[in-house]
C-alpha positions in Angstrom: -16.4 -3.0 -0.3 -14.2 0.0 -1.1 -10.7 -0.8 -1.3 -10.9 -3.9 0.6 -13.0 -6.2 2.2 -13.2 -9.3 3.8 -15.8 -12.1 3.9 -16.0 -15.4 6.1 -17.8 -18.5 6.0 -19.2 -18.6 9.8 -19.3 -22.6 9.9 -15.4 -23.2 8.7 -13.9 -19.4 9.5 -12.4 -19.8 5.7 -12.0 -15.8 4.8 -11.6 -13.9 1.8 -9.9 -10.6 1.4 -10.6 -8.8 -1.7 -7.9 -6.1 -2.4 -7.6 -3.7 -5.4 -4.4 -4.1 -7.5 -3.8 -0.9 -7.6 -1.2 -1.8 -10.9 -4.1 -2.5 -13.1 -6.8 -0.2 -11.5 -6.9 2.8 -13.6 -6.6 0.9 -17.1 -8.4 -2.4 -16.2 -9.7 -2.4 -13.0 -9.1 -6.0 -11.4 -9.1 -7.6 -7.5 -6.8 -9.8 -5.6 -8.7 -12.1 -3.8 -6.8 -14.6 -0.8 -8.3 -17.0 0.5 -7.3 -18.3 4.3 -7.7 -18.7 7.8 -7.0 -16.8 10.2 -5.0 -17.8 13.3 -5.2 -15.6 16.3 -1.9 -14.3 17.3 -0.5 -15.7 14.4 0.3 -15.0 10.5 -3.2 -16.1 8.8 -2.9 -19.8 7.0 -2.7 -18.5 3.3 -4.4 -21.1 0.7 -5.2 -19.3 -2.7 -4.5 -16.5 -4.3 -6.8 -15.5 -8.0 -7.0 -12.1 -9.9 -10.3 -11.0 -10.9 -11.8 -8.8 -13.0 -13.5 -6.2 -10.9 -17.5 -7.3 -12.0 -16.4 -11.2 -11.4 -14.9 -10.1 -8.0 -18.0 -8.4 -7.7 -20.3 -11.1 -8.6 -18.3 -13.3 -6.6 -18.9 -11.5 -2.9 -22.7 -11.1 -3.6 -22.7 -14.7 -3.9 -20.9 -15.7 -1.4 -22.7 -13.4 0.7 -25.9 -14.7 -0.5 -25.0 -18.3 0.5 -24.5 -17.0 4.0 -20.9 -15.8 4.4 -20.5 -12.4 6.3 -18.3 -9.6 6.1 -16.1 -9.1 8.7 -13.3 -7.0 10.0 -9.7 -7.2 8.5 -8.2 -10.4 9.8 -4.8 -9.4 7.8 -3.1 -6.9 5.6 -1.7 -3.6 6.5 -5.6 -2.4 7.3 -5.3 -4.9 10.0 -2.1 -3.8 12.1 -2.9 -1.2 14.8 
């Protein structure tokens, strides 16, 4: 995941981004993970916003994965401006 990463459900196009807060990563690491939609030529549609500790974040994506969701290219962020 490095940094970041994001993860979609194929069926509903629902995506994840799990980001590092870099405030608390030295000290105790934890994730930002948004939840949303993204909207081609548009801002994504932003639902949800939680912050993980960086095994649940973790534990999370290799479930969600498991389930069927797939990682896919940034859909937002500063990773995904050219």
């Amino acid at each position: 995941m490095g940094s970041e990463g994001f993860i979609q459900d194929p069926a509903t196009k629902e995506t994840k981004r799990f980001h590092r807060d870099e405030r608390s990563w030295i000290r105790d690491p934890k994730v930002f993970v948004d939840t949303g939609i993204p909207i081609p030529g548009e801002p994504p549609l932003l639902k949800t916003r939680v912050h993980l500790r960086r095994d649940a974040a973790e534990q999370l994506w290799k479930e969600l994965h498991r389930v069927g969701w797939q990682q896919v290219d940034p859909c937002w962020g500063a990773s995904a401006e050219p």
